[in-house]
CHARMM-style PDB file with segment names, atoms N, HN, CA, C and O in Angstrom:
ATOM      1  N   UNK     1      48.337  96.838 122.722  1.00  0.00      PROA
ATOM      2  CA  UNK     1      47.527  98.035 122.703  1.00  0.00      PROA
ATOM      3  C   UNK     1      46.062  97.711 123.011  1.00  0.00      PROA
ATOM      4  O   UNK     1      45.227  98.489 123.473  1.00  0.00      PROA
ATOM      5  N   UNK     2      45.914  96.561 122.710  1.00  0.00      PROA
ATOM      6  HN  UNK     2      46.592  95.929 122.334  1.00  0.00      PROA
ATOM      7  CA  UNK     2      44.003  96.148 122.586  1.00  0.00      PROA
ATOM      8  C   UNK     2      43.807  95.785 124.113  1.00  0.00      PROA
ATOM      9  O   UNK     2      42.642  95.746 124.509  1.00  0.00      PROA
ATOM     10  N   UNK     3      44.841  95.512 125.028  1.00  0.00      PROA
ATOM     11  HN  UNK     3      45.787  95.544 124.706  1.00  0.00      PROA
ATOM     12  CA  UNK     3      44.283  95.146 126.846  1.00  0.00      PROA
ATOM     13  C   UNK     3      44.225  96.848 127.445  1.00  0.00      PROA
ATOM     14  O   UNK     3      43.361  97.245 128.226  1.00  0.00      PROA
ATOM     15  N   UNK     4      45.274  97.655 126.919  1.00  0.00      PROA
ATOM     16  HN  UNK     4      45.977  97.332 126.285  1.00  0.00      PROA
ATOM     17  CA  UNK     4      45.252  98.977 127.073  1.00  0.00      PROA
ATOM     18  C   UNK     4      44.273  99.614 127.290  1.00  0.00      PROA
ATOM     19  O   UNK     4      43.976 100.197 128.333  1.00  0.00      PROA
ATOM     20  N   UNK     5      43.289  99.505 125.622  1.00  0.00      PROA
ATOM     21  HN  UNK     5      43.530  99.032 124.775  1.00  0.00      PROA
ATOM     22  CA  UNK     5      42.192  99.956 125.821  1.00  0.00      PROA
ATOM     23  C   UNK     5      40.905  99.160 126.488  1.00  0.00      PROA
ATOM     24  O   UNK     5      39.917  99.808 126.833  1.00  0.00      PROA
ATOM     25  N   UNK     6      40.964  97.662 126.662  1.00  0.00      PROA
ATOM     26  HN  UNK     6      41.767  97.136 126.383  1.00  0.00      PROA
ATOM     27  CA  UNK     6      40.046  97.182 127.343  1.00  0.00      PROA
ATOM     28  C   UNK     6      40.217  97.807 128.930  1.00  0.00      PROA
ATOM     29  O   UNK     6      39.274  98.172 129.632  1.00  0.00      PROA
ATOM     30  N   UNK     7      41.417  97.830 129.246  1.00  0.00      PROA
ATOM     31  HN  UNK     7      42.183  97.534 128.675  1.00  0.00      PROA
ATOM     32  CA  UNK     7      41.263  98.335 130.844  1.00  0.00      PROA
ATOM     33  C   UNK     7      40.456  99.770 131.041  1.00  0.00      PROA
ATOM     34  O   UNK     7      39.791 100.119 132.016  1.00  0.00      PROA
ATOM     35  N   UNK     8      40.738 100.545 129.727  1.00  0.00      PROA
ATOM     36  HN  UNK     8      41.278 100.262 128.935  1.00  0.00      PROA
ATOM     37  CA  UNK     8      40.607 101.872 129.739  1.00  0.00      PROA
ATOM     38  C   UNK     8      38.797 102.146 129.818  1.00  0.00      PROA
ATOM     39  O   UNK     8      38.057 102.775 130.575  1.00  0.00      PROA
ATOM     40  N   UNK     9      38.613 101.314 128.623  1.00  0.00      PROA
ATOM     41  HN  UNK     9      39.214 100.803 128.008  1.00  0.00      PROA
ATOM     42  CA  UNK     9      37.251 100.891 128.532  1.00  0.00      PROA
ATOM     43  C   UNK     9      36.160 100.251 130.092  1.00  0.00      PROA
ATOM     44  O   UNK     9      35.007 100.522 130.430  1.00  0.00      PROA
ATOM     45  N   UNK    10      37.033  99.498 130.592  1.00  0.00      PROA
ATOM     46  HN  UNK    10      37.969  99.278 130.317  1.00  0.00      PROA
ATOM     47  CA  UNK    10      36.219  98.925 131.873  1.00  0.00      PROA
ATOM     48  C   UNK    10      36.509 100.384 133.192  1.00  0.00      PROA
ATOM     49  O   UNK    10      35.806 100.608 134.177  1.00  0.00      PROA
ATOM     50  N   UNK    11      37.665 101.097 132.772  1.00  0.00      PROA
ATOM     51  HN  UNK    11      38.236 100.915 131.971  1.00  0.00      PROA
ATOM     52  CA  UNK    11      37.430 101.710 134.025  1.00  0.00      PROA
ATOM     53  C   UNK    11      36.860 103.169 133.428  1.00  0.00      PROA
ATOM     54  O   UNK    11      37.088 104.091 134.212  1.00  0.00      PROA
ATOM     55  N   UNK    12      36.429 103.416 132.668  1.00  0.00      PROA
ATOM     56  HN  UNK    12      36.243 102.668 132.031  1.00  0.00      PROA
ATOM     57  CA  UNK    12      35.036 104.189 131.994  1.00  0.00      PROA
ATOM     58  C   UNK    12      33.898 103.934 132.550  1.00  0.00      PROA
ATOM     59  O   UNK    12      33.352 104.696 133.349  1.00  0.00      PROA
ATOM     60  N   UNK    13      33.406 102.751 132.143  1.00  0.00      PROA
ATOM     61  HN  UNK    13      33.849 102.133 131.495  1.00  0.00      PROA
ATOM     62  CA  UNK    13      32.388 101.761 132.302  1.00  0.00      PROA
ATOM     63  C   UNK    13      32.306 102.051 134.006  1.00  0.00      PROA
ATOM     64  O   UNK    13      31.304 102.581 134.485  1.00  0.00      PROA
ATOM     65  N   UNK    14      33.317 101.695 134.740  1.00  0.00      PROA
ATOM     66  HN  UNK    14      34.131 101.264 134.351  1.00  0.00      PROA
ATOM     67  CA  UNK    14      33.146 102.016 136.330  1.00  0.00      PROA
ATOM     68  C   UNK    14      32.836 103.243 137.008  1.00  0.00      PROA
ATOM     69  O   UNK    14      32.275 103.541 138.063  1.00  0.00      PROA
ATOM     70  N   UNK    15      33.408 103.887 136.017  1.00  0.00      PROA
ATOM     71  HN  UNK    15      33.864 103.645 135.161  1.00  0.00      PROA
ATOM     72  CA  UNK    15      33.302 105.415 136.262  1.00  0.00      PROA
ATOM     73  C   UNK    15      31.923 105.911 136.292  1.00  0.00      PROA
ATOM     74  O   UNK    15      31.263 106.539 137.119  1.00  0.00      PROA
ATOM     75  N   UNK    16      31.680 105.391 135.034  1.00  0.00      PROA
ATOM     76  HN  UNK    16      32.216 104.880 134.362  1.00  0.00      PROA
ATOM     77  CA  UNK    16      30.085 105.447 134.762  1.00  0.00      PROA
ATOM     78  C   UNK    16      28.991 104.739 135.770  1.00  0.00      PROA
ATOM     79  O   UNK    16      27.934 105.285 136.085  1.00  0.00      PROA
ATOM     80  N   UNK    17      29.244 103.952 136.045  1.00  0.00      PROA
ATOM     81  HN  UNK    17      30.103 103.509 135.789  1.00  0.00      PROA
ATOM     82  CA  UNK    17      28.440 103.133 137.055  1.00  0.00      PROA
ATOM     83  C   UNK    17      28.395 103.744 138.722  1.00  0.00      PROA
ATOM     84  O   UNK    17      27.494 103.476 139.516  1.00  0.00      PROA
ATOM     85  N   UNK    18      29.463 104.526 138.986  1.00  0.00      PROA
ATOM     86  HN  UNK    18      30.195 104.744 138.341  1.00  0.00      PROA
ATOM     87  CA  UNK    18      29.745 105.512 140.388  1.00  0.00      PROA
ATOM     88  C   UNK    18      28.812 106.410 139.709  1.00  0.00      PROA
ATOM     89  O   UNK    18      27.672 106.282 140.156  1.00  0.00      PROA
ATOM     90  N   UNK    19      28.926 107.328 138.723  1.00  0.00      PROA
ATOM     91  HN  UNK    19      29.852 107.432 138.359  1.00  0.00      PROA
ATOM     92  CA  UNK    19      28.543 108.720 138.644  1.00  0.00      PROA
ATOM     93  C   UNK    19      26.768 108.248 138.327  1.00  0.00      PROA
ATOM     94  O   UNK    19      25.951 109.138 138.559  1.00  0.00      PROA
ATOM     95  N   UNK    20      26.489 107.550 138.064  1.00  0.00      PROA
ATOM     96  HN  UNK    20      27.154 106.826 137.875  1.00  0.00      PROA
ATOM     97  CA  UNK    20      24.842 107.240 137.828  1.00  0.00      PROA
ATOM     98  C   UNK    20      24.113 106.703 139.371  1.00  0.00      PROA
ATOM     99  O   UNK    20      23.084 106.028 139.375  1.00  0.00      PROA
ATOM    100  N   UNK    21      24.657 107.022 140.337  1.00  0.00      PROA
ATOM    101  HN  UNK    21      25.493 107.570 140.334  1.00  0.00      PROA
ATOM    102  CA  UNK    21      24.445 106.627 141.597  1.00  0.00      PROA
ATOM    103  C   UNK    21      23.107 107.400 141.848  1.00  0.00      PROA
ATOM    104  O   UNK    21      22.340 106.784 142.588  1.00  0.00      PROA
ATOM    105  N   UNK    22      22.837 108.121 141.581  1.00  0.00      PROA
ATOM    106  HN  UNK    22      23.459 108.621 140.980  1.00  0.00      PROA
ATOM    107  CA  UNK    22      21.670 108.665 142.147  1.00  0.00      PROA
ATOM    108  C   UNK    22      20.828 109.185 140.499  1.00  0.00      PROA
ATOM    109  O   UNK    22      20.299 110.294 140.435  1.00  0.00      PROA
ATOM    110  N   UNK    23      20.820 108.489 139.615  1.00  0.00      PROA
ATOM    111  HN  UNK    23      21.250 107.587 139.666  1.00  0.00      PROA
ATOM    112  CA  UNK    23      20.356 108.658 138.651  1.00  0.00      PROA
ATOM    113  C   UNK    23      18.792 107.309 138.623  1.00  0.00      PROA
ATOM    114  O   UNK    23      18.793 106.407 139.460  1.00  0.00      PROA
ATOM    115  N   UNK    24      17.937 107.391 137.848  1.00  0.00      PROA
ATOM    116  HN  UNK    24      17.936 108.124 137.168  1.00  0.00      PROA
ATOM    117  CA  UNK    24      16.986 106.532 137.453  1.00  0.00      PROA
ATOM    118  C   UNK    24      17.258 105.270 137.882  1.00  0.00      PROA
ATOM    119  O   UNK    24      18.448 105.134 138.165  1.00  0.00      PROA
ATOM    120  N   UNK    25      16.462 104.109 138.064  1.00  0.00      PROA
ATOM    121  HN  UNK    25      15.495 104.220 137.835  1.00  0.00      PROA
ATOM    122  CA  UNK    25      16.738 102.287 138.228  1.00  0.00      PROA
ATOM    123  C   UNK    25      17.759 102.321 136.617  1.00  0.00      PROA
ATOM    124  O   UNK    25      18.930 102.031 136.375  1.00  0.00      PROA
ATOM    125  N   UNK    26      16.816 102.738 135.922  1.00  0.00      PROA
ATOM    126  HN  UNK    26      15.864 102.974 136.119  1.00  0.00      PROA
ATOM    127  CA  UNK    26      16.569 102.548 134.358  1.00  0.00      PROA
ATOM    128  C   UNK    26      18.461 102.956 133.882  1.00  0.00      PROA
ATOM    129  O   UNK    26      19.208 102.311 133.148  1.00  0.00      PROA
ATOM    130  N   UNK    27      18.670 103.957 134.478  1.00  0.00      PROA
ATOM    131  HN  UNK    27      18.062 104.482 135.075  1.00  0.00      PROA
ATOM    132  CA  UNK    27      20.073 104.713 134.239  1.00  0.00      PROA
ATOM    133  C   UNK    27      21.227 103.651 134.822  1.00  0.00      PROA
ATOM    134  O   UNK    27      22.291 103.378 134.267  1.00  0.00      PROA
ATOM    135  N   UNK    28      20.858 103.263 135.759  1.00  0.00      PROA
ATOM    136  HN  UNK    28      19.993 103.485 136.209  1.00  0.00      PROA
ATOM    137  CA  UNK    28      21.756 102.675 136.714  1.00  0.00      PROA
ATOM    138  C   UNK    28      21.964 100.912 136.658  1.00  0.00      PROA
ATOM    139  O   UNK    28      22.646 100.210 137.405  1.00  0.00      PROA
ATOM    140  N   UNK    29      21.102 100.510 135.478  1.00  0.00      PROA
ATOM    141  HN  UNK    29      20.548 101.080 134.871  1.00  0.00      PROA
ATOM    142  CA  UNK    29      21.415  99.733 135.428  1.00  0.00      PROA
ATOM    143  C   UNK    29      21.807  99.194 133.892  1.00  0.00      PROA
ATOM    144  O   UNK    29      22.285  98.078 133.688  1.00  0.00      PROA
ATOM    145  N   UNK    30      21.524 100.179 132.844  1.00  0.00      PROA
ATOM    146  HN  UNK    30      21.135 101.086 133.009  1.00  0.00      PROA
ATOM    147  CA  UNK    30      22.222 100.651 131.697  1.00  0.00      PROA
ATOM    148  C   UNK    30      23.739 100.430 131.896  1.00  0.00      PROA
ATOM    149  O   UNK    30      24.454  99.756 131.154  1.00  0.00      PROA
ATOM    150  N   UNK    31      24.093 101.036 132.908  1.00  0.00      PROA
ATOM    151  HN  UNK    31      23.513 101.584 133.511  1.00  0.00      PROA
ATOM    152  CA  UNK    31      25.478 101.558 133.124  1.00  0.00      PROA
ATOM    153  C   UNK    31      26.031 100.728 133.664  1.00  0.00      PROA
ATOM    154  O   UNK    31      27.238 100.869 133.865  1.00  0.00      PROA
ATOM    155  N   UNK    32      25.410  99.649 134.065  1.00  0.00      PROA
ATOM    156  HN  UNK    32      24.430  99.534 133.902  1.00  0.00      PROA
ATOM    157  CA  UNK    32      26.193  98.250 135.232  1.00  0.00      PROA
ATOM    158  C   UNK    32      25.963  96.977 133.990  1.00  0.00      PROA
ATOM    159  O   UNK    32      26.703  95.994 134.026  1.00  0.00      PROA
ATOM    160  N   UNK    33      24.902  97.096 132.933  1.00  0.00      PROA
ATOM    161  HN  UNK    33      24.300  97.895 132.903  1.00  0.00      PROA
ATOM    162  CA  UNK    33      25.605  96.319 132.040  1.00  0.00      PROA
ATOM    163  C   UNK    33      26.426  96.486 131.047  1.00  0.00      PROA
ATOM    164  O   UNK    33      26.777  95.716 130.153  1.00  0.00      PROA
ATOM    165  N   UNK    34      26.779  97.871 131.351  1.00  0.00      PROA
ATOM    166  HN  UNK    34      26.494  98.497 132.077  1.00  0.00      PROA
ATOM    167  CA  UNK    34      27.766  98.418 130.258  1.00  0.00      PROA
ATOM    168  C   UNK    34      29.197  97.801 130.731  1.00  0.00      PROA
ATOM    169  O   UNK    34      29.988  97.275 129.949  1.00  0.00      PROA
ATOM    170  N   UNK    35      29.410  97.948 132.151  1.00  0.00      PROA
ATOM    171  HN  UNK    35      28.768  98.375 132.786  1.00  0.00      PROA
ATOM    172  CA  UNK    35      30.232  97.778 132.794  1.00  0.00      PROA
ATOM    173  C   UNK    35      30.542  96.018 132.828  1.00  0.00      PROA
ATOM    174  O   UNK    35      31.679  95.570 132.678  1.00  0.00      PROA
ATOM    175  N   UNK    36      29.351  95.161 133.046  1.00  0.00      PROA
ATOM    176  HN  UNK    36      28.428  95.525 133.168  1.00  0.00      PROA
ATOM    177  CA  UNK    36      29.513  93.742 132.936  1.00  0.00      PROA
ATOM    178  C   UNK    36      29.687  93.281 131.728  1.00  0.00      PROA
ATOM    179  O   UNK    36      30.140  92.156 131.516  1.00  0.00      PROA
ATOM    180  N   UNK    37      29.383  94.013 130.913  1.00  0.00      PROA
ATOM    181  HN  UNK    37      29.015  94.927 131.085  1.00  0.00      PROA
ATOM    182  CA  UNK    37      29.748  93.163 129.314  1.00  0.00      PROA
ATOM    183  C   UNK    37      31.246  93.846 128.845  1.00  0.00      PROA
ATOM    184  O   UNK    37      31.838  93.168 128.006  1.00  0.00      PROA
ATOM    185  N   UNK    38      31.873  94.988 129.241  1.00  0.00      PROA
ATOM    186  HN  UNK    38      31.392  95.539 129.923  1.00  0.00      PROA
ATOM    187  CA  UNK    38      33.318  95.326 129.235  1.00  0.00      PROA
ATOM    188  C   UNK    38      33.900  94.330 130.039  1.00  0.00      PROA
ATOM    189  O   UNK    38      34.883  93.865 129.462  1.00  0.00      PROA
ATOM    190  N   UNK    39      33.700  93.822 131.112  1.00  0.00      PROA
ATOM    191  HN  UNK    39      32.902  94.200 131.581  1.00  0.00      PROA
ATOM    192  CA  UNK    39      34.435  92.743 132.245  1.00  0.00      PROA
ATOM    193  C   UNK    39      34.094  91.499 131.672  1.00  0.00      PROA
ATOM    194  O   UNK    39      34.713  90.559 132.171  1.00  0.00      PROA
ATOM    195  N   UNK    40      33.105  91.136 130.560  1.00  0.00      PROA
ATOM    196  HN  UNK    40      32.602  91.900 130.155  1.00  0.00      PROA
ATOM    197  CA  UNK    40      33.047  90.192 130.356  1.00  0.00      PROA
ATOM    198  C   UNK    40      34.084  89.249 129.329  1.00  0.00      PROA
ATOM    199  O   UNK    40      34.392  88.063 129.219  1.00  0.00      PROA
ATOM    200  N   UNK    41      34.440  90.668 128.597  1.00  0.00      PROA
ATOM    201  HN  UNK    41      34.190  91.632 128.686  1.00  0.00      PROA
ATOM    202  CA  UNK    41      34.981  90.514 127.167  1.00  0.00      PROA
ATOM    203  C   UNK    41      36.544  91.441 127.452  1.00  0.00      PROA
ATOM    204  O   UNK    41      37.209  92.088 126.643  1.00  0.00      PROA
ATOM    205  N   UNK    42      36.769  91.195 128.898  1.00  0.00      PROA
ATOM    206  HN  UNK    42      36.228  90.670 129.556  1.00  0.00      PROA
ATOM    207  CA  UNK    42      38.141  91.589 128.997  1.00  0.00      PROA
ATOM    208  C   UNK    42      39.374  90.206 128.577  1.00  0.00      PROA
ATOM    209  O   UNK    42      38.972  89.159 128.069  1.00  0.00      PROA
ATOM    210  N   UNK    43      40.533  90.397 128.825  1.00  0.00      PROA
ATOM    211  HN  UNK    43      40.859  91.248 129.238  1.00  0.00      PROA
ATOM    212  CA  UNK    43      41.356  89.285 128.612  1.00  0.00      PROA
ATOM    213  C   UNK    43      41.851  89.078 130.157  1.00  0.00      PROA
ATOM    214  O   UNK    43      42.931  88.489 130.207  1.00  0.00      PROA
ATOM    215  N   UNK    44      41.549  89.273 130.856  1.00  0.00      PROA
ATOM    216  HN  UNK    44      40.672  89.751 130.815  1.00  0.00      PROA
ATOM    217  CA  UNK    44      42.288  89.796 132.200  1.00  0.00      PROA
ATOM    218  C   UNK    44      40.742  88.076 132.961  1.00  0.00      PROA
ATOM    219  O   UNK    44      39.513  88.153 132.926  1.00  0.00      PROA
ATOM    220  N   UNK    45      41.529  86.990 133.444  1.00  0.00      PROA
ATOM    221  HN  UNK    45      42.527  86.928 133.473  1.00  0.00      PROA
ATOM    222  CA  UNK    45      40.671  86.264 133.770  1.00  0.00      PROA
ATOM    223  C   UNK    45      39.315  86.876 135.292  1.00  0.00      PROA
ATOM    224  O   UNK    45      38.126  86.585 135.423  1.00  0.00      PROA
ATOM    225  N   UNK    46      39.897  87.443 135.846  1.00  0.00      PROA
ATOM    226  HN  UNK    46      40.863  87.680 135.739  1.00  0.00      PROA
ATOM    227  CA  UNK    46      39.140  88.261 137.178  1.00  0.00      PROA
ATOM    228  C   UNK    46      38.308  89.152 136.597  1.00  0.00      PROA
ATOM    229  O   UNK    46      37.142  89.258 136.979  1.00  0.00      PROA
ATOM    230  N   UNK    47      38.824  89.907 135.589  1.00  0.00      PROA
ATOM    231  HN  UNK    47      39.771  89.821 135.278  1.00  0.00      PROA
ATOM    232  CA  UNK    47      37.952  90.434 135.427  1.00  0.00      PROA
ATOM    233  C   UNK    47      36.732  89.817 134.453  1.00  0.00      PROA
ATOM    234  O   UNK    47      35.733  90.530 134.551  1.00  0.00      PROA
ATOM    235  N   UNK    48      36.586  88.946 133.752  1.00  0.00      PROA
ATOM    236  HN  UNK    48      37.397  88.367 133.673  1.00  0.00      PROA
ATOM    237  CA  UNK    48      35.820  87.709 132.759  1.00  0.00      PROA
ATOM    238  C   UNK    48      35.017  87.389 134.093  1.00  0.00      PROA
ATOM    239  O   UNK    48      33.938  87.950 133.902  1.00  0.00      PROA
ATOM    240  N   UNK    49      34.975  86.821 135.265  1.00  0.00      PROA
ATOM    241  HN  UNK    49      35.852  86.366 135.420  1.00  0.00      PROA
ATOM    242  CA  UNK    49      34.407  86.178 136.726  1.00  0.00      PROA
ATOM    243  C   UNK    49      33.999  87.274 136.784  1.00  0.00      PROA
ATOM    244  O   UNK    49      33.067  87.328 135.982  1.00  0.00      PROA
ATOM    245  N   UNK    50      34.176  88.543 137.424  1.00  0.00      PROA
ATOM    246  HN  UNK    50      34.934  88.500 138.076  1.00  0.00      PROA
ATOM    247  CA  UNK    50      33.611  89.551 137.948  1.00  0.00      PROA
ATOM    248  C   UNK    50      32.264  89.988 136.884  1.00  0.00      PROA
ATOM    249  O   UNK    50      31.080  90.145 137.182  1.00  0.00      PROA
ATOM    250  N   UNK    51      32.721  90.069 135.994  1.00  0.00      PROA
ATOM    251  HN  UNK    51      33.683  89.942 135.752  1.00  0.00      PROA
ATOM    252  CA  UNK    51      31.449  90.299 134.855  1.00  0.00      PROA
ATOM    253  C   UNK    51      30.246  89.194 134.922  1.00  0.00      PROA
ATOM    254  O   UNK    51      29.047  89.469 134.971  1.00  0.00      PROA
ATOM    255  N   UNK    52      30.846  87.832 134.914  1.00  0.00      PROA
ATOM    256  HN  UNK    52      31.820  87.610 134.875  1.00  0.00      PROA
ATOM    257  CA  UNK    52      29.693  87.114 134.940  1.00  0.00      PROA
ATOM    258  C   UNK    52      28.977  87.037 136.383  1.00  0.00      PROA
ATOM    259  O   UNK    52      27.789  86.857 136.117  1.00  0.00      PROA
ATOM    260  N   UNK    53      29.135  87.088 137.837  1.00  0.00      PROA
ATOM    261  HN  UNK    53      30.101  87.234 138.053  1.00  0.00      PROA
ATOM    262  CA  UNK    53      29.214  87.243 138.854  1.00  0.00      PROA
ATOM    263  C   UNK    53      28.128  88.350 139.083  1.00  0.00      PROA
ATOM    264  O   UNK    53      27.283  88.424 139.975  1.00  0.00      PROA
ATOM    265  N   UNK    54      28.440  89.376 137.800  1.00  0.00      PROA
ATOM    266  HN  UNK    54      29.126  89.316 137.075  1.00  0.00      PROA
ATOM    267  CA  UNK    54      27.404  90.451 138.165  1.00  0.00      PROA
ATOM    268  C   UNK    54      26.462  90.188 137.156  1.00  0.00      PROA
ATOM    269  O   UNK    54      25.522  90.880 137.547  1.00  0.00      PROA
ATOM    270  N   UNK    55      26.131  89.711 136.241  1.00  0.00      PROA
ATOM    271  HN  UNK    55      26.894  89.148 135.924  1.00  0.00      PROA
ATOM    272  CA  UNK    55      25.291  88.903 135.094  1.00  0.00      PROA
ATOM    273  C   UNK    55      24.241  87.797 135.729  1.00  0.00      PROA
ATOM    274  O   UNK    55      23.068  87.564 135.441  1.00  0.00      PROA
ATOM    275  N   UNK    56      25.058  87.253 136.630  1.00  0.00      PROA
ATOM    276  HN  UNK    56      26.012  87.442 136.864  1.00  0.00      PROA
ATOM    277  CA  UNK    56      24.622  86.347 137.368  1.00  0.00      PROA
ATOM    278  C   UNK    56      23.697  87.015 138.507  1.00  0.00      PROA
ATOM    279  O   UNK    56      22.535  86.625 138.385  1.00  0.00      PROA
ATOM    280  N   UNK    57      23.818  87.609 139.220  1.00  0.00      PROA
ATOM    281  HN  UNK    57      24.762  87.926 139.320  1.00  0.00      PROA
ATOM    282  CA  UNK    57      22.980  88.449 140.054  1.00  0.00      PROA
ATOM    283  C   UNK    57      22.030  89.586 139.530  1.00  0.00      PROA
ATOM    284  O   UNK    57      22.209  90.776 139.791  1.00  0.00      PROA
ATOM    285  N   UNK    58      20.920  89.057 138.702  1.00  0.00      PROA
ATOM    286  HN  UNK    58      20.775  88.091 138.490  1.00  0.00      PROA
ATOM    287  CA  UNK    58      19.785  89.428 138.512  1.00  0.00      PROA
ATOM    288  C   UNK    58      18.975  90.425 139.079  1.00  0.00      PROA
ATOM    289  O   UNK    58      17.910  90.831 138.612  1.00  0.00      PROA
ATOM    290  N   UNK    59      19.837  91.011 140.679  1.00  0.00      PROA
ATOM    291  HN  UNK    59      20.702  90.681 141.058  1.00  0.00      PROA
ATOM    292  CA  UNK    59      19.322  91.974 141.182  1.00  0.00      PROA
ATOM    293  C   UNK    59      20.091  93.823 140.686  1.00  0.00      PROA
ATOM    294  O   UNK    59      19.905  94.988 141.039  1.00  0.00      PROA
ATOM    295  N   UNK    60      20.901  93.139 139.786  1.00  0.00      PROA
ATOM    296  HN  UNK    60      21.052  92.193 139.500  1.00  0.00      PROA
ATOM    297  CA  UNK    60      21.291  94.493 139.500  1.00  0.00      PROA
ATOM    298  C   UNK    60      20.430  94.618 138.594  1.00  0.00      PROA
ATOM    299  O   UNK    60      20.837  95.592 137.961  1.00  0.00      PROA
ATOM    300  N   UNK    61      19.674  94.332 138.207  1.00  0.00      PROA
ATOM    301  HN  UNK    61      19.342  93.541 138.722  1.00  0.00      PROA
ATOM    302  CA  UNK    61      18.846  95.171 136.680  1.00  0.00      PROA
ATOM    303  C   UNK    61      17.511  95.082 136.790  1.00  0.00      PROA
ATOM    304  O   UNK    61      17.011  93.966 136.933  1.00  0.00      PROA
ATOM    305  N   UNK    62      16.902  95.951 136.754  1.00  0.00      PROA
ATOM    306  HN  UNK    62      17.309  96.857 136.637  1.00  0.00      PROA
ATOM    307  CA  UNK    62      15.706  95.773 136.474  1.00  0.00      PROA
ATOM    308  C   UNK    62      14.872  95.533 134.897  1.00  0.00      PROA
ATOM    309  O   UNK    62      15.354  95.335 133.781  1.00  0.00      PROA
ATOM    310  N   UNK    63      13.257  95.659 135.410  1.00  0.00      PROA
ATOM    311  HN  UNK    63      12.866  95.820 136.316  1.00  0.00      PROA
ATOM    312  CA  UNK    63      12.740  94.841 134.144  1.00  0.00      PROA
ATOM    313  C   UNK    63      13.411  95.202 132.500  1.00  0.00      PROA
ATOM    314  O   UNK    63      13.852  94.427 131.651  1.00  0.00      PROA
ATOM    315  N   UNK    64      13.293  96.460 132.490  1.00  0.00      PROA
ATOM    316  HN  UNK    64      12.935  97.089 133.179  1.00  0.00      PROA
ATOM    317  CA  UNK    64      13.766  97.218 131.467  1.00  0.00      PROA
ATOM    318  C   UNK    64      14.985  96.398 130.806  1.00  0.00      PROA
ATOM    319  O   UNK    64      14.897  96.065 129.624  1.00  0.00      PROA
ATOM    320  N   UNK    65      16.189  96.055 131.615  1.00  0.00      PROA
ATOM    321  HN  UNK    65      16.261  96.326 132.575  1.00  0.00      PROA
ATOM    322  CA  UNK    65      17.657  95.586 131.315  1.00  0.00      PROA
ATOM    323  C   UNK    65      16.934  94.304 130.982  1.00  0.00      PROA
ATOM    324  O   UNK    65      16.578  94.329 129.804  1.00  0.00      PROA
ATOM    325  N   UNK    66      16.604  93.230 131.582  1.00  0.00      PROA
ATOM    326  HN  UNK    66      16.894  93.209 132.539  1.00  0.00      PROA
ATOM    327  CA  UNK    66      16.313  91.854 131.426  1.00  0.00      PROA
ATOM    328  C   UNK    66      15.796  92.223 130.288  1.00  0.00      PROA
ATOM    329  O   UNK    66      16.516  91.882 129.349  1.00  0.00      PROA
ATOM    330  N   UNK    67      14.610  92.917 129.899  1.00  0.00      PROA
ATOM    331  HN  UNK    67      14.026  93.193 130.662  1.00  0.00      PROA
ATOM    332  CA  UNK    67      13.732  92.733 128.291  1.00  0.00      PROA
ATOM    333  C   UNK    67      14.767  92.899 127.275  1.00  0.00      PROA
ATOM    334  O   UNK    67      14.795  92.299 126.200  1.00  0.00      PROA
ATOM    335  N   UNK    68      16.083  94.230 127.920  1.00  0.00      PROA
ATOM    336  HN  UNK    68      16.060  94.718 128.793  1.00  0.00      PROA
ATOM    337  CA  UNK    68      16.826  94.544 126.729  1.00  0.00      PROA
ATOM    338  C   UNK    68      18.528  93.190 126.313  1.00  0.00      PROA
ATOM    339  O   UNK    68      19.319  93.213 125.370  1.00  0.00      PROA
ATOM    340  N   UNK    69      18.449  92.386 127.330  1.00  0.00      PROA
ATOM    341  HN  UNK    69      17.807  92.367 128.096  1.00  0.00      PROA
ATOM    342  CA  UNK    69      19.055  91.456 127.297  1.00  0.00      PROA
ATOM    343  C   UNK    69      18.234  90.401 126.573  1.00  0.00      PROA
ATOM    344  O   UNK    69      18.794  89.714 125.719  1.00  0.00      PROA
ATOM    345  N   UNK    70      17.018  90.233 126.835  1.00  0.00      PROA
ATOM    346  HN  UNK    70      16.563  90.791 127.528  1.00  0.00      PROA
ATOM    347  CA  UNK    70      16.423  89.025 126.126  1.00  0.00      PROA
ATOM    348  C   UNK    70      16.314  89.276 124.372  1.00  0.00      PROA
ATOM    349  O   UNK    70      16.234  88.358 123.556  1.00  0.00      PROA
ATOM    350  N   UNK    71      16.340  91.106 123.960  1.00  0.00      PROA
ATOM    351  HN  UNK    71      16.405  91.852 124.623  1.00  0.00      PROA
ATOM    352  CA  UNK    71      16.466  91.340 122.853  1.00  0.00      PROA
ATOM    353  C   UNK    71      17.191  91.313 121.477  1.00  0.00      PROA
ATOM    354  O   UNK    71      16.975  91.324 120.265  1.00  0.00      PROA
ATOM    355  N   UNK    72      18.428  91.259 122.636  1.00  0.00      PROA
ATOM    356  HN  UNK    72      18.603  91.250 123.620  1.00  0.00      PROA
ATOM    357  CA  UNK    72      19.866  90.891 121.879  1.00  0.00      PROA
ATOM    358  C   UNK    72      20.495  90.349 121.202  1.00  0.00      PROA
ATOM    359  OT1 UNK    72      21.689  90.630 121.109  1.00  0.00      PROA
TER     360      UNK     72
END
């Protein structure tokens, strides 16, 4: 039941990350680490890579995300 809802959870998270497309930097990148820390903490190994992959590319977030990552 618990990969069930992780899939369910990451394709939320994706959902969310399409529909904020034309929303704020600030919005849009809220929503892409919402999405990388669900892929991070999936059980599914591709999706664990894909999360860090986008963690790793520093150009998805702006200042705002980095300060709220360094807060954590």
């Amino acid at each position: 039941m618990w990969y069930k809802d992780s899939v369910c959870f990451c394709m939320n998270c994706e959902k969310e990350v399409t529909e904020a497309a034309n929303d704020s930097d600030e919005a849009k990148s809220e929503s892409i680490m919402r999405l990388s820390w669900a892929l991070v903490h999936s059980r599914q190994p591709e999706d664990v890579q894909r999360g860090i992959a986008m963690l790793e590319d520093i150009s998805y977030f702006t200042p705002f995300t980095v300060k709220w990552l360094v807060e954590m």
